[in-house]
C-alpha atoms as an extended CHARMM CRD file, in Angstrom:
* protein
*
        75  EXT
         1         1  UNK       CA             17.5020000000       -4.8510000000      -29.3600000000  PROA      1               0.0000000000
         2         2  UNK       CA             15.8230000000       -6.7650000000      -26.8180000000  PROA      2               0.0000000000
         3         3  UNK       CA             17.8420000000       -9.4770000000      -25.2860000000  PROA      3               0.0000000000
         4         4  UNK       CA             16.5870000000      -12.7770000000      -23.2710000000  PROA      4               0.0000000000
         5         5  UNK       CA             18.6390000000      -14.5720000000      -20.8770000000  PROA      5               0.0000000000
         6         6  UNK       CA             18.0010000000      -17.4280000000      -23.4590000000  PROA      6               0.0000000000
         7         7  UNK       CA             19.6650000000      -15.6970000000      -25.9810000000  PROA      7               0.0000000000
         8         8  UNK       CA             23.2910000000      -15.5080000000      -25.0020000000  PROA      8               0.0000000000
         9         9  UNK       CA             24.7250000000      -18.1380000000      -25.3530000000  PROA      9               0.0000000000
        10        10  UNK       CA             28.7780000000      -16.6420000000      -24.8890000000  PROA      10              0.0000000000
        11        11  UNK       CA             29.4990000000      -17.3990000000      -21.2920000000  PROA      11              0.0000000000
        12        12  UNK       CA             31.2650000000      -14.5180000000      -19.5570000000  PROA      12              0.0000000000
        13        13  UNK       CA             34.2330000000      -16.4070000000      -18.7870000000  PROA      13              0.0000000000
        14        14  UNK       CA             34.3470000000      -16.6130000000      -22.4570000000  PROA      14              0.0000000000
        15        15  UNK       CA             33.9510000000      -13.2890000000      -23.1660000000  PROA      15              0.0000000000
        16        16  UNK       CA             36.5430000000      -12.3870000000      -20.6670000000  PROA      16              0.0000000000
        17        17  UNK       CA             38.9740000000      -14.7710000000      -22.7920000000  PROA      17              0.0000000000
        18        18  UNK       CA             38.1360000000      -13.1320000000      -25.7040000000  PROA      18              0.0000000000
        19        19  UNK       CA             38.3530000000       -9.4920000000      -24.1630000000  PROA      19              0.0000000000
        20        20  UNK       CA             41.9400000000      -10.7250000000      -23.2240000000  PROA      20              0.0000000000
        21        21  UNK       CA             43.5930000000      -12.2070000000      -26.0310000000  PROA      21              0.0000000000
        22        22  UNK       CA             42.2320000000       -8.9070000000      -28.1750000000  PROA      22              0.0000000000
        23        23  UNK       CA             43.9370000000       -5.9550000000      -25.6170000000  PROA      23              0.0000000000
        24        24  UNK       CA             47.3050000000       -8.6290000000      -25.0540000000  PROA      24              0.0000000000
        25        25  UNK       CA             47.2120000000       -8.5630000000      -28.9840000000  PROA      25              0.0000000000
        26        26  UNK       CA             46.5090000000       -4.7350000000      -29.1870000000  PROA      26              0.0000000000
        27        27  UNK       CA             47.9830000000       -3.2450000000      -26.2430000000  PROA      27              0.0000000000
        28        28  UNK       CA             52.2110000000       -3.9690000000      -25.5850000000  PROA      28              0.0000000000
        29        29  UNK       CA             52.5580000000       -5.8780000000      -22.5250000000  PROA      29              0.0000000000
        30        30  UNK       CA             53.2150000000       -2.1240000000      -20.7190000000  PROA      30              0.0000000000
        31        31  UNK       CA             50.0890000000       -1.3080000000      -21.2070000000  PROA      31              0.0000000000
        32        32  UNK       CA             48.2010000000       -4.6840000000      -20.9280000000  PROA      32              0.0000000000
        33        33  UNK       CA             49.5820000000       -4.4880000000      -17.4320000000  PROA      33              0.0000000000
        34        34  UNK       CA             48.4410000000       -1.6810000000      -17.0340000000  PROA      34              0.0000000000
        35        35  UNK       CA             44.8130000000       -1.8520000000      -17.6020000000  PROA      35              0.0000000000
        36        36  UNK       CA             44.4890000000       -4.7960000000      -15.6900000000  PROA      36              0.0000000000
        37        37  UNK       CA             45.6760000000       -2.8250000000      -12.2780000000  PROA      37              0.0000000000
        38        38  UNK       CA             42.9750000000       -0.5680000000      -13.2010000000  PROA      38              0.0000000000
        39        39  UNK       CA             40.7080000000       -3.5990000000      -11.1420000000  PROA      39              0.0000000000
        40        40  UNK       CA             42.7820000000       -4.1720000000       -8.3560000000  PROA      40              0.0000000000
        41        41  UNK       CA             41.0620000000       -4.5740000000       -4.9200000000  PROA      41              0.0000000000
        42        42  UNK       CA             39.3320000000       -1.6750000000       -3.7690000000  PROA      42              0.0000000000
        43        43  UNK       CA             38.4620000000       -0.3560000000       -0.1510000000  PROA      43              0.0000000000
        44        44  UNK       CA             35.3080000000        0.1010000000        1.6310000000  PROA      44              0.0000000000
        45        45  UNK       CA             32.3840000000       -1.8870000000        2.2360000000  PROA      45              0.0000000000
        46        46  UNK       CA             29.9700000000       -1.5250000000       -1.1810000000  PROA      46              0.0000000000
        47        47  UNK       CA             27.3160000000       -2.7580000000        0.5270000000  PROA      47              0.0000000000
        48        48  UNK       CA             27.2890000000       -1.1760000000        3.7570000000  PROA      48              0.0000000000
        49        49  UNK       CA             27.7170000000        2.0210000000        1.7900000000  PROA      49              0.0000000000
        50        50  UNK       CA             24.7160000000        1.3310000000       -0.5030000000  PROA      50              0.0000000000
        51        51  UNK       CA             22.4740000000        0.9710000000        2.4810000000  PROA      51              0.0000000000
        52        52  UNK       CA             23.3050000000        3.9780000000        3.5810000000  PROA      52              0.0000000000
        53        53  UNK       CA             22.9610000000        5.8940000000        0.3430000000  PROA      53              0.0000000000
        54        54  UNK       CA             19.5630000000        4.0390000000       -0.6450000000  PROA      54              0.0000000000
        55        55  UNK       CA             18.0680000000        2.4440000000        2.5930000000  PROA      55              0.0000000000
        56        56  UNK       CA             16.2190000000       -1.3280000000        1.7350000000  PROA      56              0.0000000000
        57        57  UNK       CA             13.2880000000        0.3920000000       -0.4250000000  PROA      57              0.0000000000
        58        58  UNK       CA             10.8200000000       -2.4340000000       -1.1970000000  PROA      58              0.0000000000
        59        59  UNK       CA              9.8130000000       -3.8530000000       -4.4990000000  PROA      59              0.0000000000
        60        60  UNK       CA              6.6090000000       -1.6260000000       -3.7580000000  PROA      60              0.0000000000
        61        61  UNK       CA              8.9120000000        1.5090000000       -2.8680000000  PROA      61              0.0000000000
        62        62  UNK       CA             10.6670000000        1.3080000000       -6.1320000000  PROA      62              0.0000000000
        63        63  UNK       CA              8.2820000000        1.0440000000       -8.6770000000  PROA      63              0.0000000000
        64        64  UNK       CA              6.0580000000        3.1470000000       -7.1220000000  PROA      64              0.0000000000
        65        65  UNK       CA              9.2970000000        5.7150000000       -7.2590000000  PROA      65              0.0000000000
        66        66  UNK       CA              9.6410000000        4.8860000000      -10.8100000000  PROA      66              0.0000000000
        67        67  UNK       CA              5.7280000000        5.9430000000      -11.9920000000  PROA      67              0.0000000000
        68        68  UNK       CA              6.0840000000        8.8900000000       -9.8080000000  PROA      68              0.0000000000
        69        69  UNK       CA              9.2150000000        9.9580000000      -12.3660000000  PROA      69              0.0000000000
        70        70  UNK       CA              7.4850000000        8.9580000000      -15.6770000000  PROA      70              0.0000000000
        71        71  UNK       CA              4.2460000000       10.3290000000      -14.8080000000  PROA      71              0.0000000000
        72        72  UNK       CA              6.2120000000       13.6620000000      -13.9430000000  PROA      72              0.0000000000
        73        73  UNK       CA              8.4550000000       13.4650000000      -17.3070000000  PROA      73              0.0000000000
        74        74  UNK       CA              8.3200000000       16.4040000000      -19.4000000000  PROA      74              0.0000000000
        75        75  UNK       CA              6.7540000000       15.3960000000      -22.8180000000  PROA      75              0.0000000000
């Protein structure tokens, strides 16, 4: 199913709403906690850390990448 931007009309803040009430409804309040901790505050520096995995490929870099896999796809 192909999806445009125009299409979605359900914010995320209301999604999030909606993702709430249904685990505080399904989930005790033990466990509701609990899956919220799951996103606490991480450590590190994502960005610094993607730079150094990927480098700042260009546009060019990428796509080019990206042929170079397809045309090299097994059929």
């Amino acid at each position: 199913m192909d999806l445009e931007p125009n299409d979605m009309k359900t914010t995320l803040h209301d999604i999030n709403v909606k993702a709430q009430s249904i685990l505080a409804r399904e989930l005790d309040p033990l466990e509701y906690i609990q899956f919220f901790r799951q996103y606490e505050m991480g450590q590190g520096d994502y960005s610094r850390d993607r730079e150094a995995l990927l480098g700042d490929p260009s546009i060019d870099e990428i796509i080019g990448e990206i042929q170079t896999k397809q045309a090299n796809k097994p059929s």
